[in-house]
N, C-alpha and C positions, 0 to 999 in steps of 0.2 A: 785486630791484626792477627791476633793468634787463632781466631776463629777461619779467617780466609785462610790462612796457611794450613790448619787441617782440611779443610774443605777441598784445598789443590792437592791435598794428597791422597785426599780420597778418590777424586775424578782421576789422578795417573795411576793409583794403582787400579780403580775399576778399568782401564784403558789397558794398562799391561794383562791384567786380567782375565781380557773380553781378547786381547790379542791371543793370547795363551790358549785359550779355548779354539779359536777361529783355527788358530795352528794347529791344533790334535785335531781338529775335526775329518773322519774318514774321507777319502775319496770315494765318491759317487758307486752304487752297485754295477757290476757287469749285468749284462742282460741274463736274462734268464736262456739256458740251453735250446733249442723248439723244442715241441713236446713228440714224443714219440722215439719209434727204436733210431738205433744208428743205420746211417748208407747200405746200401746191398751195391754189388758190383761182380764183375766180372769180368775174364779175359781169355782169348781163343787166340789159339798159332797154329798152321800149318809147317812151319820150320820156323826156327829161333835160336839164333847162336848171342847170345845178352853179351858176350867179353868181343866178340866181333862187332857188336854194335848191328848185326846184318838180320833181320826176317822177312818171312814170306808169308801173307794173305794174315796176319796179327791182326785184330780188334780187342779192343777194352774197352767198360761202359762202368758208369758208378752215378746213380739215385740216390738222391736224399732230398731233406725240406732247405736246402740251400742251394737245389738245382740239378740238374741230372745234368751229364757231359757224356759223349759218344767219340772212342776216336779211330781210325782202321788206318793200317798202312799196307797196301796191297805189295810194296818192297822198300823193303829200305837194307842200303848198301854201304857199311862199316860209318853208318850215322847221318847219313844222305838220303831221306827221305826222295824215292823216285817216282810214284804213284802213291797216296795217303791224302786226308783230313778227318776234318773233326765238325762237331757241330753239337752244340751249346744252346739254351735260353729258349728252346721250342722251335730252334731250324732244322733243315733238313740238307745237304750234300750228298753230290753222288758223281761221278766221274769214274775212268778208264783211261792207262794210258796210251792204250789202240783199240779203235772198236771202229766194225762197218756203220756205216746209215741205215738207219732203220728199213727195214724192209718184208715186208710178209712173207717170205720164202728163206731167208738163212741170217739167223742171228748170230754175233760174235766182236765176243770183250774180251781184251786180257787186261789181266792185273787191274781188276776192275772194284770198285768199294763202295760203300754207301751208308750214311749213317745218319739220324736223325734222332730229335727228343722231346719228352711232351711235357709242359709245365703243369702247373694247378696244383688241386689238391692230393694228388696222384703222380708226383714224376714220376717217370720214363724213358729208358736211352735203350737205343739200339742201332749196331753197327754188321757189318756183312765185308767181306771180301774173296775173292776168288782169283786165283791166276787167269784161271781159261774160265769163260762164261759162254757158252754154246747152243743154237734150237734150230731144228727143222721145224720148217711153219707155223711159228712161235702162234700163241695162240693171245697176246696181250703185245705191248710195245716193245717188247723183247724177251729173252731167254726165259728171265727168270720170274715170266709170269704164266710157263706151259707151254705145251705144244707139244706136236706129234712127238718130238724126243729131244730133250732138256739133256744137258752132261754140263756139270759145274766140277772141275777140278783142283786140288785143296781150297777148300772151301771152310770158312770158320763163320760162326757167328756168338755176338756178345747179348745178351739181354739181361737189363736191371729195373725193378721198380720197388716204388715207395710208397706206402701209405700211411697212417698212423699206428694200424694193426699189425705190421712187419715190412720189412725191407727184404727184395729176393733178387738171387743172380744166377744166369742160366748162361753156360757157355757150352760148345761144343764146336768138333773140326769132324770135316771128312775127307778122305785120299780123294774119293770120286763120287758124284750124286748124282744119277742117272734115272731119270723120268718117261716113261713111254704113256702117248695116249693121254696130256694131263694128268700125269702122275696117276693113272688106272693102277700101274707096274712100278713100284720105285726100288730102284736098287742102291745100297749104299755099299762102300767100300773103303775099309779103316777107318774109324770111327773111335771119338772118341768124347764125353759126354761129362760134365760137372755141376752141382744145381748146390745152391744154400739148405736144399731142403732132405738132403741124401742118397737122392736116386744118381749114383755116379756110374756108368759104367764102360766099358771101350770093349770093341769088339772085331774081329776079319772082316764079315759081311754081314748082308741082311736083307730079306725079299719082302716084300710089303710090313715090315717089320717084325720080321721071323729071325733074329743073329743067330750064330755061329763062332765059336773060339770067342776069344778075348776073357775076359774081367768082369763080374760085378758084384760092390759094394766094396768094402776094405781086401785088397792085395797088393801086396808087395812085388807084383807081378814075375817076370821070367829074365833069370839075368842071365848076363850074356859077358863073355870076356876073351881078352889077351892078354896074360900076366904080363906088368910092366910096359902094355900098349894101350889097353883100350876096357873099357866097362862101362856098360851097357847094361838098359833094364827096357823089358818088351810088358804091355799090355798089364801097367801099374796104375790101381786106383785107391785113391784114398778119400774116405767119404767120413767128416763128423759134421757135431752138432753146427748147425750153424753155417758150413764151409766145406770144401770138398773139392777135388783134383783128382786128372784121370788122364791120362798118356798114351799113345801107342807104343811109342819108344822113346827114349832119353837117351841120349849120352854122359854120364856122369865124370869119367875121367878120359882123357885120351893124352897118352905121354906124361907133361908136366905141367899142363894145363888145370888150375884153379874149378875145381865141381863148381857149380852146373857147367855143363859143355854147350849141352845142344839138346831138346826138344824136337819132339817130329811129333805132328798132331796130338798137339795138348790143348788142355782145356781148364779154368779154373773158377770157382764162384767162392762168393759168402754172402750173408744176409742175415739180419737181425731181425729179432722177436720183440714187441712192444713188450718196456718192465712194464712188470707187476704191483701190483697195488703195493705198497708199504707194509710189511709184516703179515703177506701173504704167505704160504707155504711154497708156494710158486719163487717168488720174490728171494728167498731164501735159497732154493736148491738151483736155483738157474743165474747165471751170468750171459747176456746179449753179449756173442762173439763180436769184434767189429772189426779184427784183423786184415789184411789185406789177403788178395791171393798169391799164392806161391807158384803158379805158372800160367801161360795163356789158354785162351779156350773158345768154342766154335762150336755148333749144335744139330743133329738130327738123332732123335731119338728109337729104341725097339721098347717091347713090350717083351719078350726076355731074352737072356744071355746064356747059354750053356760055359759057364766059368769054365776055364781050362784044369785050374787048380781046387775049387771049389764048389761043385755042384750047379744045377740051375739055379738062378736067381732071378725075379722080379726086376726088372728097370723099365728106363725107358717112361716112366709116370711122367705125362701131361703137368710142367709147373704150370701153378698159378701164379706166374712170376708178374702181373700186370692187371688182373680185373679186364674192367672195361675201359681202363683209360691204355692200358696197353695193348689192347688190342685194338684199339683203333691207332696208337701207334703206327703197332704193327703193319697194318693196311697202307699207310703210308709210304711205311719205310721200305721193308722186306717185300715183297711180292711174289718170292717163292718163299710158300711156306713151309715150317718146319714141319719134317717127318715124323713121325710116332708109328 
């Protein structure tokens, strides 16, 4: 008798025991991170008032290994999307909310956009928008694929891609882009340019990519005011590691209105660098920005900038924002292509 009796006490407390244990036992690991740098991304405006909720010709794009996404809003009016989309998962979008029928002799879109992205082992997103999209004797299915004279009017574009070796975001806007001859002659006008990789820079104009006035690299560019009305800053770029932003102009204060105000051809990126091996010297001195960007952004690039404030400077440098999976993107989506 006394034997069964420890015996049951043996089996309940191996039972509370075995329950005890079962209860501590951790919940299951989260997955592991994917491997490689963080998202690159980027964002392009033509006008942008954020507390209005209102912009003109906006695109944003952002790659990573959990997808790229592309979005452009050709207008949106105090939170009313009236020409925009987006496109996601390796599709592609593209619309206008007036344009003629195609025709060989006179091309014309307004508030026109376009965006697309590429999945695998290489995402990619890229977005486009313009007010006016324009061509005499277009030389492809419309404007923005050539012709005897191409004119695109605020004009932004977004480009981001991913690989496991870095994440890169290329944005830029322009007042006007003017093509003669298949782009033989390109002329740009206000311009404003941002890349993950440093080359930021904004500028008046630019002839087969020769600029003039504006910004490049870090300025706090040319401010502008009415004591007690209005403050303003002209032809501000700011370019660090990783991320980078460039303006034609901004509005920072107007009356009693909360800063930011209002943007006019901005531009913004960031992008990450694949870490470093563990207890490399690399690994050590460097941190992968992954921050977002701080204004929108739209693209045609010079090869240099006579800085207003600061001397010649180098931009305008060709990202390698895509490899070969973005550029064939590219070919897809964009069909005029970016200046340099």
């Amino acid at each position: 008798m006394i034997r069964r009796c420890v015996a049951g006490l043996a089996v309940a407390a191996a039972l509370v025991a075995g329950a005890g244990v079962a209860h501590a036992a951790p919940p299951p690991a989260a997955p592991p991170p994917p491997a490689g740098p963080a998202p690159g991304g980027a964002g392009a405006a033509g006008l942008e008032a954020s507390q209005l909720q209102t912009c003109v010709s906006c695109t944003s794009v952002s790659g990573g290994p959990e997808g790229p996404e592309a979005h452009a809003t050709a207008l949106r009016v105090l939170g009313h999307d009236v020409s925009g989309g987006h496109s996601r998962g390796g599709s592609s979008e593209r619309d206008a909310l007036v344009a003629l029928p195609s025709n060989p002799v006179f091309d014309l879109a307004l508030l026109s956009w376009e965006t697309g992205t590429e999945v695998g082992q290489a995402p990619a997103a890229q977005s486009r928008s313009a007010v006016v999209d324009a061509g005499v004797l277009p030389s492809g299915e419309d404007s923005t694929t050539g012709g005897l004279l191409t004119v695109a009017v605020l004009e932004s574009f977004s480009d981001a891609a991913w690989s496991p070796s870095g994440a890169h975001g290329y944005g830029a806007s322009n007042g006007a882009d003017i093509g003669v001859a298949d782009d033989a002659v390109v002329v740009i006008l206000l311009h404003s340019q941002a890349t993950s990789d440093g080359h930021d820079n904004t500028y008046i104009a630019s002839v087969d990519g020769e600029a003039v006035g504006g910004s490049a690299g870090e300025s706090s560019g040319m401010p502008l005011g009415v004591p007690g009305v209005l403050s303003a800053t002209l032809f501000a770029v700011h370019a660090g590691e990783n991320a980078g932003s460039a303006a034609v102009g901004s509005v920072d204060r107007l009356l009693e209105m909360p800063p930011p105000v209002a943007g006019v051809l901005s531009s913004a990126a960031y992008g990450a660098r694949a870490p470093a091996a563990p207890g490399s010297t690399a690994a050590a001195a460097r941190t992968p920005s992954t921050g977002a960007p701080t204004a929108a952004a739209s693209a045609r690039g010079a090869t240099s900038v006579p800085a207003t404030g600061a001397g010649l400077a180098l931009v305008g440098v060709v990202l390698t924002i895509a490899g070969a999976s973005l550029t064939a993107s590219a070919a897809r989506i964009r069909r005029r292509p970016a200046r340099t």
